[in-house]
C-alpha positions, 0 to 999 in steps of 0.5 A: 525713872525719878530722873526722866519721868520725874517719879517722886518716890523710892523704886526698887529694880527686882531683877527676873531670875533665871538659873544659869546653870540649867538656862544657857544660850545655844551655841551659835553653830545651832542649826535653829540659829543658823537656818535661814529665813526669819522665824515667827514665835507666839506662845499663847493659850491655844483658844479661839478668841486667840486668832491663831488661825489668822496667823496660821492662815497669813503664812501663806502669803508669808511664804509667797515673800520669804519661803523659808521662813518659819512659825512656831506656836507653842501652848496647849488649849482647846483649840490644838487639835484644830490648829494642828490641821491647819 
């Protein structure tokens, strides 16, 4: 970063930390990797302003393109119950 963006300062990297013992990747024989299709993840608070139904609603049109594709959504909120029907 002091190299390319010419930041004239000290910078210290803080790498995330992640327990590999209990965190390891899934085997690639996992039948969630090995599906096919492509795969959509949102992982977010589960509240109107959010737009979820949106997302919900467009795999419709999705599906029309690539029927096995698949959304995930994961969260809690207000809205879940009502997400859940759609």
């Amino acid at each position: 970063m002091i190299k390319e963006l010419k930041v004239n300062r000290n910078i210290k990297i803080i790498h995330v930390g992640v327990d590999t013992q209990i965190f390891k990747p899934l085997s690639s024989k996992s039948k969630f990797l090995c599906d096919r299709g492509f795969k959509i993840l949102t992982v977010a608070r589960l509240h109107k302003y959010k737009g979820l139904e949106y997302l919900i609603n467009a795999m419709k049109i999705v599906i029309k393109d690539e029927p096995e594709a698949s959304l995930f959504i994961i969260g809690k909120g207000p809205e879940e119950e009502i997400l859940r029907g759609l």
